[in-house]
N, C-alpha and C positions, 0 to 999 in steps of 0.2 A: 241652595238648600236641598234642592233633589237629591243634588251629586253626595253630600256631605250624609242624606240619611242612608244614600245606600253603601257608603265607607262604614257607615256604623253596623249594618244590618249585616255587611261581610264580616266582618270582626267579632260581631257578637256569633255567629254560624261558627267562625273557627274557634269556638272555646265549646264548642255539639262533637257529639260523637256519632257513628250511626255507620251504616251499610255503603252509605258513598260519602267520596270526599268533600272536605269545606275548603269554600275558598279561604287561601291565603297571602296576605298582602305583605310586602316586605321592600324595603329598597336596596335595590341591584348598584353593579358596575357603573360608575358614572352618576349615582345620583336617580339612579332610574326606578321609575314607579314600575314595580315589579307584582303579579301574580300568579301563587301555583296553588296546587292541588295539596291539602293533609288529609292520609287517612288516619284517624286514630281506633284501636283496640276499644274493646268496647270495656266500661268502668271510668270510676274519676280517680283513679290511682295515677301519679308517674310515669311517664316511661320515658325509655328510652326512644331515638328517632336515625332514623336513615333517611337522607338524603337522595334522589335520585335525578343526576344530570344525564339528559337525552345529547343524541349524536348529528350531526349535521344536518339528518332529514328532517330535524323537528321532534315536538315531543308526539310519540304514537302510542295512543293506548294497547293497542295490542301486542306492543313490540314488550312493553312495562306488564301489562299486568301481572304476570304469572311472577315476575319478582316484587312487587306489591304483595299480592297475597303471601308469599313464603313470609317474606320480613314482617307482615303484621302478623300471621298466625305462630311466629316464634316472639310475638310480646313486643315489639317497635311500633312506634310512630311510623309513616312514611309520608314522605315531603314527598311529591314529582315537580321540578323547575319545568317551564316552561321560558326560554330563554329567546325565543322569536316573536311568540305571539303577543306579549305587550311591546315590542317594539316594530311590528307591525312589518315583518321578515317575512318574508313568502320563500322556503327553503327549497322550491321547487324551480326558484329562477335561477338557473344554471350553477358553474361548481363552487365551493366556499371561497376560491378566492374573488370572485365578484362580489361577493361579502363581507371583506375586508374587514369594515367598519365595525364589526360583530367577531369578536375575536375569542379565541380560546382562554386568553388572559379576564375578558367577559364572563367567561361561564365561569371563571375561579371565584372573581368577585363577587356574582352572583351569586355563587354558593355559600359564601362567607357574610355575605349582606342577608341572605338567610339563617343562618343560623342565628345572627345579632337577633334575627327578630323570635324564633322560636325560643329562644332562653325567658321570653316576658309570657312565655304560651304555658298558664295553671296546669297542664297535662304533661309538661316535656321536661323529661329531666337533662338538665344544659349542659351535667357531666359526664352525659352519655353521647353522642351521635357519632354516627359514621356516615363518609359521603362513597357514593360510587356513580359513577361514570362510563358512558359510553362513548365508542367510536372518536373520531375526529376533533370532536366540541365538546362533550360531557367528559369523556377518558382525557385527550389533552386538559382541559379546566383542573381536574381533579388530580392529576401528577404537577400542576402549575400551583394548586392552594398547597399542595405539603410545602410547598417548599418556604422560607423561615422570608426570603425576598417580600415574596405576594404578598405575608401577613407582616411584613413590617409595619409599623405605626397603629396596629392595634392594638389596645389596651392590656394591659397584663392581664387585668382581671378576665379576658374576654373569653367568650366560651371558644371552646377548641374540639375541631374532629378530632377522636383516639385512633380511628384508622381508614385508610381511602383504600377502594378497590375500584379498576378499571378493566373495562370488557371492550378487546379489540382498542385499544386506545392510540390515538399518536403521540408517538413516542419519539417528534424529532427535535425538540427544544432541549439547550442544554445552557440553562441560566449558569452564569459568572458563580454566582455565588449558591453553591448549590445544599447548603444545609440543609436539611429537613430533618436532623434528630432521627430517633428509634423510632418514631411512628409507623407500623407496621402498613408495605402498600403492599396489594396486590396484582399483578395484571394478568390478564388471558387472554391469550392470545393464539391464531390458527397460523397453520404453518404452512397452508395454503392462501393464507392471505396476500393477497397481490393490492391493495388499497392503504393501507398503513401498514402494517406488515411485523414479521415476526421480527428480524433480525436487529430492526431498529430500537424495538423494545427489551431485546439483551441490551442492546450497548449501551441504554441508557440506564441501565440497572446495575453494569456495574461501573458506569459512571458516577450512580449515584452512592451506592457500595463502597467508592475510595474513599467517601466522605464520612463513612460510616451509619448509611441508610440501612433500613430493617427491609429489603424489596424481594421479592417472591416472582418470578414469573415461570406460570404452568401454560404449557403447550397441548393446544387440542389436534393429537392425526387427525390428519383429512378435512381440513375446517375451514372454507372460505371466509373473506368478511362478511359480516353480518348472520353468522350460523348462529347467533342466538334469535334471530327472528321465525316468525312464525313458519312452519315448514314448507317447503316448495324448490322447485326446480330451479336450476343454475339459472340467473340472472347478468348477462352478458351487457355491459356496458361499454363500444367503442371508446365514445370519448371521456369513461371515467377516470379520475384522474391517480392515476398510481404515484405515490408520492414514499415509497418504502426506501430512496436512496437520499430524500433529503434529510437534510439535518442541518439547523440552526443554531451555531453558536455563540454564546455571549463571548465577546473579550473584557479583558482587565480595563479597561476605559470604557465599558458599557455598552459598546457599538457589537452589533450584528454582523455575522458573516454565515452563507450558507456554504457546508462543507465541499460539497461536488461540484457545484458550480465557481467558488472562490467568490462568489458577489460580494461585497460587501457595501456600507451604509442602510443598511436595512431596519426597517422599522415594524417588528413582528406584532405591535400592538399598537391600539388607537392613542394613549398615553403621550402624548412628546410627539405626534406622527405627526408628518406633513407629505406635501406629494412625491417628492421627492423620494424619503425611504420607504413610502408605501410602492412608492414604481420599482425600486429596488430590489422587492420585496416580490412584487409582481411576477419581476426577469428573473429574478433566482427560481421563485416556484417554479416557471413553465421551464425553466434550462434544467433543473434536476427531478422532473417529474417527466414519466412517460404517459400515456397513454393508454387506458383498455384494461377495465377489472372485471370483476365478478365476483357476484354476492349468491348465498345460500343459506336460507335457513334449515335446518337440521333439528328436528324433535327431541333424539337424544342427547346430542350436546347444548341445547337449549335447556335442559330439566339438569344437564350436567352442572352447565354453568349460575344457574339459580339457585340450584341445592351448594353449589359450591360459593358463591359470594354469600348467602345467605349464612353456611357454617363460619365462615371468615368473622361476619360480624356477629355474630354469637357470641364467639369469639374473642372477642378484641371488644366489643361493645354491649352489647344486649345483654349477656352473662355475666358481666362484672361486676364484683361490691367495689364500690366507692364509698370514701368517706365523705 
């Protein structure tokens, strides 16, 4: 009885508007009791909603807020996913592939198992949203939901993002089947990035391009990963894992191969895994990943990159008539 009044008590908070977020409760990848953060505009009018998926190190307030505040004070809702901490992920024990089991195919469904539930939310209008993405886990999730694969067996009627934007994202997945319609994506990406990296996310754009994807990728000079975080001196990580030459591709029988290394039986997602292609999966990442990044956050490409996803969804969502 406890447990069930305080499901009521969250659920009734997320239909409140106010200075700080309500919890919100949704279920994720797998069936998973999922919850995050809505900030809503203040009024009982509609709106539109932005989505916002965090990066491998977890969700950081600090890292979000200043794009929370733009997207609400240009009129959006904002979701922030929390994709570790009801699964009880500590993002600080060593690098994501120890992690395996929590995959970037995770943060897509997740994002998409949100959205099911903000369409029933009296304040959100379900023919509005845009998701955007960060890094590693939120940026990969969020170039994994456009594509037409992820949302197969969803309902026709089902709400749909109108556009995904990713900051620093990985860019080494290259699904078999790669539709994704005109749906406008973005990425940004630095050109000094040595941790996912620029080059990877050309060649995934116009991979995605031949298929006839709407993709946009703007290059920030001088811009380590993670130069949208709060500002501070270069951040040298030996054994961080540089992963800007791998790339995983689907073949026409559905099976995995990583490009550099040639591995193949690989199992890039929990779905269908066993130990087997997750070991595969293992030896491919450490054979075409090197070693030793660095991170920087940067003030002005921080305000650059804000004011610029934020225009993006204006854009593409926030601004739009719908019938």
């Amino acid at each position: 009885m406890r447990v069930l009044t305080l499901l009521v008590a969250l659920l009734a908070a997320a239909c409140s508007s106010g200075p700080r977020p309500d919890p919100f409760l949704y279920t994720g990848s797998n069936q998973q009791a999922m919850a995050g953060e809505l900030w809503l505009p203040e009024g009982t009018e509609r709106v539109p909603v932005v989505v916002l998926s965090h990066d491998v190190r977890g969700k950081r307030d600090a890292h979000l807020q200043d794009y929370i505040n733009a997207l609400k004070g240009s009129g959006a809702a904002v979701l922030v996913l929390d994709h570790y901490g009801p699964r009880s992920v500590d993002p600080s024990s060593g690098p994501p592939a120890n992690r395996a089991w929590v995959t970037a195919v995770d943060f897509a469904f997740d994002a998409l198992g949100a959205l099911d539930r903000l369409a029933d939310h009296p304040r959100i209008d379900r023919r509005r949203a845009g998701l955007v993405g960060f890094g590693e886990g939120g940026g990969a999730g969020v170039l994994l939901a456009a594509h037409q694969a992820v949302q197969a067996g969803r309902p026709a009627n089902a709400p749909r993002y109108l556009a995904y934007a990713a900051v620093t994202p990985e860019c080494a997945y290259r699904l078999g089947n790669r539709a994704i319609g005109r749906t406008p994506i973005l990425m940004i990406v630095g050109d000094r990035d040595n941790r996912t990296g620029k080059p990877a996310c050309e060649d995934l754009a116009s991979y995605l391009r031949a298929a006839g994807a709407n993709v946009t990728v703007n290059t920030y000079q001088n811009a380590r990963h993670g130069f949208d975080d709060p500002a501070g001196p270069v951040r040298a990580d030996p054994q961080g894992e540089n992963i800007t030459r791998c790339v995983w591709q689907q073949g026409s029988d559905g099976l995995w191969r990583e490009r550099a290394s040639g591995i193949s039986g690989i199992s890039l997602f929990r779905v269908g895994a066993n130990d087997q292609t997750i070991g595969a999966y293992n030896r491919s990442r450490a054979a075409c990943r090197t070693l030793g990044t660095e991170t920087q956050g940067d003030a002005a490409l921080r305000g650059r990159a804000v004011g610029e996803v934020t225009g993006f969804m204006k854009t593409h969502v926030i601004d739009i008539r719908v019938r």
